[in-house]
N, CA, C and O atoms as a CHARMM CRD file, in Angstrom:
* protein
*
  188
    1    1 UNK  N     30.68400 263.21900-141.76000 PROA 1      0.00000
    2    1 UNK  CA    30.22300 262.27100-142.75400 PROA 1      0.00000
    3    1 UNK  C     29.06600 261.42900-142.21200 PROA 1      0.00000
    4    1 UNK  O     27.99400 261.28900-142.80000 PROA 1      0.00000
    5    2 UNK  N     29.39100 260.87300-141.01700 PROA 2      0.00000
    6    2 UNK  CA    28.00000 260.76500-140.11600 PROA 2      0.00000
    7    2 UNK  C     26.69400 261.02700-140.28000 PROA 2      0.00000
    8    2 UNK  O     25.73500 260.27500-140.45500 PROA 2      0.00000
    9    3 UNK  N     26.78900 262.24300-140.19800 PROA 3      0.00000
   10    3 UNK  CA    25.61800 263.28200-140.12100 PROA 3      0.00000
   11    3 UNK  C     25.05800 262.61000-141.39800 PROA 3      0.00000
   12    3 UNK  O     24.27000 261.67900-141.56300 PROA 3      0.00000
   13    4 UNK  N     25.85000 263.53800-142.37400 PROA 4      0.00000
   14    4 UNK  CA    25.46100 263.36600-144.05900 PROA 4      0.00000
   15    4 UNK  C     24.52100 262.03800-144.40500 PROA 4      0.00000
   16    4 UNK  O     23.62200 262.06100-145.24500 PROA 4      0.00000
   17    5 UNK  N     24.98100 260.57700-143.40400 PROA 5      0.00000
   18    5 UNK  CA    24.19200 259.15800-144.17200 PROA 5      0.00000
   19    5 UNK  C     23.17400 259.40300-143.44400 PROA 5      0.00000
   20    5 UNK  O     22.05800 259.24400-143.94000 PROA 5      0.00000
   21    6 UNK  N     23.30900 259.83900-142.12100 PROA 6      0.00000
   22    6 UNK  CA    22.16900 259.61900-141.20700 PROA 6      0.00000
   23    6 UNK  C     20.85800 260.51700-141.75700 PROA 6      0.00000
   24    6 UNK  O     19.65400 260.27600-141.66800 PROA 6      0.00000
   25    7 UNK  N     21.55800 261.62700-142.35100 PROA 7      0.00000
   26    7 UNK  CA    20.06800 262.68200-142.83400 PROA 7      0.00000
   27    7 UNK  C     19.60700 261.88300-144.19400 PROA 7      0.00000
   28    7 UNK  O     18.43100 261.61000-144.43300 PROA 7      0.00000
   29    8 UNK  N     20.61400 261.57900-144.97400 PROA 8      0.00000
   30    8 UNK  CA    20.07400 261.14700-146.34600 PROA 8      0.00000
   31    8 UNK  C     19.07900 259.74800-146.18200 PROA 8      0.00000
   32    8 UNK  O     18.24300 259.50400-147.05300 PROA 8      0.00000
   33    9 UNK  N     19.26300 258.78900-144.89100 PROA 9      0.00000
   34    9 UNK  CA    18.54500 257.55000-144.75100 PROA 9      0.00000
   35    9 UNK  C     17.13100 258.34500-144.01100 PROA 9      0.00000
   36    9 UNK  O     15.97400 257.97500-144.21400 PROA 9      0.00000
   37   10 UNK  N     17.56200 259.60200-143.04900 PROA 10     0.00000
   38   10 UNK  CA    15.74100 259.88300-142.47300 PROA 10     0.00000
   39   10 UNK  C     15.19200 260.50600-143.57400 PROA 10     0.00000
   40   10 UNK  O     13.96900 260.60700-143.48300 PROA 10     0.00000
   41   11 UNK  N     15.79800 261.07600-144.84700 PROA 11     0.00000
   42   11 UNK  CA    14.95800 261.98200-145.81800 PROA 11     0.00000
   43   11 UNK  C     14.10300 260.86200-146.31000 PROA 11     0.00000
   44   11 UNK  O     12.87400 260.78900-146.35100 PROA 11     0.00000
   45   12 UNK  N     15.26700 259.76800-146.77400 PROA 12     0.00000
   46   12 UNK  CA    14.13600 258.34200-147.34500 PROA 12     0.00000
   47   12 UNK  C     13.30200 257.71500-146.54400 PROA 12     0.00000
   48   12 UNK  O     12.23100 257.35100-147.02900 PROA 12     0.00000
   49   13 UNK  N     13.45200 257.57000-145.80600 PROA 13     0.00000
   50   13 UNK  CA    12.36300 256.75100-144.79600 PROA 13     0.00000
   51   13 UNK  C     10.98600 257.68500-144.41600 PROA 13     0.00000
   52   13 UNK  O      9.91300 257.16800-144.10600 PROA 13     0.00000
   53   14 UNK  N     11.25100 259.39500-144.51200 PROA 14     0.00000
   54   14 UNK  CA    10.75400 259.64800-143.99800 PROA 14     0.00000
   55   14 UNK  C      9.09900 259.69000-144.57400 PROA 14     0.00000
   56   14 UNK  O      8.04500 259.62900-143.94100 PROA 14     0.00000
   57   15 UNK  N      9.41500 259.84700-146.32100 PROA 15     0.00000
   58   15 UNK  CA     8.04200 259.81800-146.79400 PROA 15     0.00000
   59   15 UNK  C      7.01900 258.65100-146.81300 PROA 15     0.00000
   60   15 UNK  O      5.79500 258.69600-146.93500 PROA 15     0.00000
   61   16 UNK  N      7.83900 257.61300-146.66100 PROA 16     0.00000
   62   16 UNK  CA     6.71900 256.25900-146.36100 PROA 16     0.00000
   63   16 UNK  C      5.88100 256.08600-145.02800 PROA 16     0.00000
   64   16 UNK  O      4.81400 255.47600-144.95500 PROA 16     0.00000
   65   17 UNK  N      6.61600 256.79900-143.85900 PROA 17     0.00000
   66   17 UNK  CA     5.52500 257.13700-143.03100 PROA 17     0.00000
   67   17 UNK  C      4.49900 257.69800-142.68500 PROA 17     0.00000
   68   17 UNK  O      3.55400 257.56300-141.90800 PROA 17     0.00000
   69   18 UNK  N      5.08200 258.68900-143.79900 PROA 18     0.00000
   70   18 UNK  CA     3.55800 259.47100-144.10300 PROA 18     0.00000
   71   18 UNK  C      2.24300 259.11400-144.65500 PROA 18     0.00000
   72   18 UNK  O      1.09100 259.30300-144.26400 PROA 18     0.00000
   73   19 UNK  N      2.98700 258.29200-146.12400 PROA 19     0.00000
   74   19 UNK  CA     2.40400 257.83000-146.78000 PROA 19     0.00000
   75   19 UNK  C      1.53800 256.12600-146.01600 PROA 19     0.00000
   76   19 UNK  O      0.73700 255.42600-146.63400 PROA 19     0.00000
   77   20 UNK  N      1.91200 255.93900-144.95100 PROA 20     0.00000
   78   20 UNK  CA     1.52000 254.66600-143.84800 PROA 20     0.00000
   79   20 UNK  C      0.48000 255.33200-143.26200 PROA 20     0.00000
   80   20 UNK  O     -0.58900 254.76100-143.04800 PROA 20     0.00000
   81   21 UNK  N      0.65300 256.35200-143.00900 PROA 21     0.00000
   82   21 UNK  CA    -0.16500 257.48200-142.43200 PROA 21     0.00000
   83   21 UNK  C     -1.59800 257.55600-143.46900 PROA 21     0.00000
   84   21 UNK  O     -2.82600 257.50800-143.39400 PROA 21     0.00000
   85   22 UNK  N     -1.10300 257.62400-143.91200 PROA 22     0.00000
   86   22 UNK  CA    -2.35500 258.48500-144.85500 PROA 22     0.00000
   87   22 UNK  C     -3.23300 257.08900-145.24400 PROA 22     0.00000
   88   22 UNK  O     -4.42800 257.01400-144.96100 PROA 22     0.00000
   89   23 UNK  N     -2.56700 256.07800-145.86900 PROA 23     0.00000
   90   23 UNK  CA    -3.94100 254.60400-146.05900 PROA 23     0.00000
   91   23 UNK  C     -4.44200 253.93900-145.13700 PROA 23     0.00000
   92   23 UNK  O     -4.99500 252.85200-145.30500 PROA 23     0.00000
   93   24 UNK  N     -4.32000 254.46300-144.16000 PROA 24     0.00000
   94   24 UNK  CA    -4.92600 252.94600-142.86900 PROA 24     0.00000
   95   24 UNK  C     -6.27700 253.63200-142.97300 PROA 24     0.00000
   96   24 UNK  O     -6.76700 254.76100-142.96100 PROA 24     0.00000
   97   25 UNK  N     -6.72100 251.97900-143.11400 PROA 25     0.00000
   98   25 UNK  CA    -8.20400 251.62800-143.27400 PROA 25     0.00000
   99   25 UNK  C     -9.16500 252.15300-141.83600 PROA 25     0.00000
  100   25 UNK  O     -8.55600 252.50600-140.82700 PROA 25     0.00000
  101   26 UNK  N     -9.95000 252.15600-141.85300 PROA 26     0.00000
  102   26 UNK  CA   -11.25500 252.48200-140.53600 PROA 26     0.00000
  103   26 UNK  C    -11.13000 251.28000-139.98400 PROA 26     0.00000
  104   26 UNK  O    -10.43700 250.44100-140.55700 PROA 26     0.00000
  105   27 UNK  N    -11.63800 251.04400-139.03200 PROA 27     0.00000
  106   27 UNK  CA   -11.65100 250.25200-138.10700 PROA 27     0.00000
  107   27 UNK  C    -13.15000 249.83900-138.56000 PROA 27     0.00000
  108   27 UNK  O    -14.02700 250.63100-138.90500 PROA 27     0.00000
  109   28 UNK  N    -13.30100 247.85300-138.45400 PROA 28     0.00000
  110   28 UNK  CA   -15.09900 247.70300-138.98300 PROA 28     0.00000
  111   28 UNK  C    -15.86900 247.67500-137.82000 PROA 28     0.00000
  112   28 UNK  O    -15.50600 247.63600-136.64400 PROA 28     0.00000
  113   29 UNK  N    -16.78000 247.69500-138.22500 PROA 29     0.00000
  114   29 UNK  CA   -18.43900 247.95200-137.54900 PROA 29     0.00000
  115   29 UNK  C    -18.74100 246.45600-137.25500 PROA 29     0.00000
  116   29 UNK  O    -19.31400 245.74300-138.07800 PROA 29     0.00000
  117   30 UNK  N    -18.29800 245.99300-135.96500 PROA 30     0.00000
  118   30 UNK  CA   -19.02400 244.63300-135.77400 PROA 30     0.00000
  119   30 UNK  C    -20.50300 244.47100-136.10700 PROA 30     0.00000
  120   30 UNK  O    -20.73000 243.37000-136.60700 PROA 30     0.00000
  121   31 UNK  N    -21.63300 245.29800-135.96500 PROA 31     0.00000
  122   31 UNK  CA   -22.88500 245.61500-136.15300 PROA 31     0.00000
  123   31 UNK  C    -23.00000 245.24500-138.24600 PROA 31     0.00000
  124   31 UNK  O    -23.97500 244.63700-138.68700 PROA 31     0.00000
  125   32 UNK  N    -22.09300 245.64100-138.99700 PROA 32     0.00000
  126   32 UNK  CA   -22.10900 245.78400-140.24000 PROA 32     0.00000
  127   32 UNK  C    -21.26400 244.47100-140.42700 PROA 32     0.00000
  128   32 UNK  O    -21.38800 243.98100-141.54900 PROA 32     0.00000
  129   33 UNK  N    -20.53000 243.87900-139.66800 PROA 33     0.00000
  130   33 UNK  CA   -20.19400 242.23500-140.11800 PROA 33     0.00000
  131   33 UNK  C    -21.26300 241.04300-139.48700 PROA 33     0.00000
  132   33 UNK  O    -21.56100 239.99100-140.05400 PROA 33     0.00000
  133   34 UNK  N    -21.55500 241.32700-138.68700 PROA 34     0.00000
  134   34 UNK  CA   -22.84400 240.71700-138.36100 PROA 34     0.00000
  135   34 UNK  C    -24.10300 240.50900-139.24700 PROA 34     0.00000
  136   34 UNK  O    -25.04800 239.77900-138.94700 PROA 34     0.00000
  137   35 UNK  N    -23.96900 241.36200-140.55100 PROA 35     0.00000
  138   35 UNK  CA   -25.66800 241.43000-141.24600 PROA 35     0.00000
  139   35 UNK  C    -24.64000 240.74300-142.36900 PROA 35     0.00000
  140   35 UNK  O    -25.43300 240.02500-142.97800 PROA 35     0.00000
  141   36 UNK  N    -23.36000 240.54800-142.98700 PROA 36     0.00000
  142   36 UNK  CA   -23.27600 239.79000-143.77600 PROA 36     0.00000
  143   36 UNK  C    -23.50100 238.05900-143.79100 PROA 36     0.00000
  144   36 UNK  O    -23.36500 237.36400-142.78400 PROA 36     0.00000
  145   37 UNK  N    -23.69500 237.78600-144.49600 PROA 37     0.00000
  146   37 UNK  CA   -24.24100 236.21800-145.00700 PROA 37     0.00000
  147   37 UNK  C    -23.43500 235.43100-145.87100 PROA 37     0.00000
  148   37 UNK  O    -23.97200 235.77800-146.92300 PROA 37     0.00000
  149   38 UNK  N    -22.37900 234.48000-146.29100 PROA 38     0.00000
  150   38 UNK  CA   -21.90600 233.88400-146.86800 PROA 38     0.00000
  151   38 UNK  C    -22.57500 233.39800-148.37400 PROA 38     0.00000
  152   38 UNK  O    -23.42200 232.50800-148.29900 PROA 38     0.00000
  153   39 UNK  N    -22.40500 233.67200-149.07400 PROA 39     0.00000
  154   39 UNK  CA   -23.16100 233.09300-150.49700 PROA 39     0.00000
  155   39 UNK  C    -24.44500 234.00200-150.41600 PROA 39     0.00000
  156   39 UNK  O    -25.03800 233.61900-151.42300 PROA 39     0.00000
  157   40 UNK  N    -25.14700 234.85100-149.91500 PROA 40     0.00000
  158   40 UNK  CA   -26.34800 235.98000-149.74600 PROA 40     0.00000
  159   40 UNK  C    -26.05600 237.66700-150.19200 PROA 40     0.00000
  160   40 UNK  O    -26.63000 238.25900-151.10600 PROA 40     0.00000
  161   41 UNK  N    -25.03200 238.21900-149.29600 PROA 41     0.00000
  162   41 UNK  CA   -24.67500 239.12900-149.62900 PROA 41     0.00000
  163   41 UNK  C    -23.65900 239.60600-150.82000 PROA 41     0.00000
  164   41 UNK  O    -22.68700 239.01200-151.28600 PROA 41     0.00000
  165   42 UNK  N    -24.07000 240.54400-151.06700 PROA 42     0.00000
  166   42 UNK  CA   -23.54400 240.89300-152.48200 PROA 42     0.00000
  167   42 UNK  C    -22.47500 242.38100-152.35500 PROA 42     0.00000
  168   42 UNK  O    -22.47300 243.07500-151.33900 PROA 42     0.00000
  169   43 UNK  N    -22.10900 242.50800-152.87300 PROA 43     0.00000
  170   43 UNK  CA   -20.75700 243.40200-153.10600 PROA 43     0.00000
  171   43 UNK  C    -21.35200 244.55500-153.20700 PROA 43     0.00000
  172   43 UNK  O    -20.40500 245.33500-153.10300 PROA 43     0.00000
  173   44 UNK  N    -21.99000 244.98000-153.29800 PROA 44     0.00000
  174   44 UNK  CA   -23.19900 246.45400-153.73800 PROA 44     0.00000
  175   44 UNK  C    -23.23600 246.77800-152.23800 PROA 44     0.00000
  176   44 UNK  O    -22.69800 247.75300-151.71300 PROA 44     0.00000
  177   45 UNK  N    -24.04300 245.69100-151.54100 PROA 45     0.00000
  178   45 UNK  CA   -24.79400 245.43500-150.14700 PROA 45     0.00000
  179   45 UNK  C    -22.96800 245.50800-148.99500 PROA 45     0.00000
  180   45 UNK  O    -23.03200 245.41800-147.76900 PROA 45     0.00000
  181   46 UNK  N    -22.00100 245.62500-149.51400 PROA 46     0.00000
  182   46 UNK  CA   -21.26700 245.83700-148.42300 PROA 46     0.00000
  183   46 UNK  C    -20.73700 246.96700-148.21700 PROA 46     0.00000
  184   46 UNK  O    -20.41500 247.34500-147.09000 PROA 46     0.00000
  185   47 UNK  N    -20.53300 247.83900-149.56800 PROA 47     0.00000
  186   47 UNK  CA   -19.81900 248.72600-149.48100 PROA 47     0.00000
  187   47 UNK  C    -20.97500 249.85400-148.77900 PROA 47     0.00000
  188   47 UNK  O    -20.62600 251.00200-148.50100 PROA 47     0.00000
């Protein structure tokens, strides 16, 4: 019976790691936070 909770809790857990997996963001470009400007740059200009 053991077994049985222990597989049914890794089946659930297991797809959110994937899915953790799959959205992590890039790492930023200090060089590309450096050219932004407070109240200057525009939303066009960051992406």
């Amino acid at each position: 019976m053991r077994h049985l909770i222990f597989a049914a809790a890794l089946l659930c857990l297991l797809p959110s790691c994937i899915l953790a997996r799959r959205t992590q963001n890039e790492p930023l470009d200090p060089k590309h936070i450096a050219m932004l400007a407070p109240g200057k740059t525009t939303a066009l200009q960051t992406v």
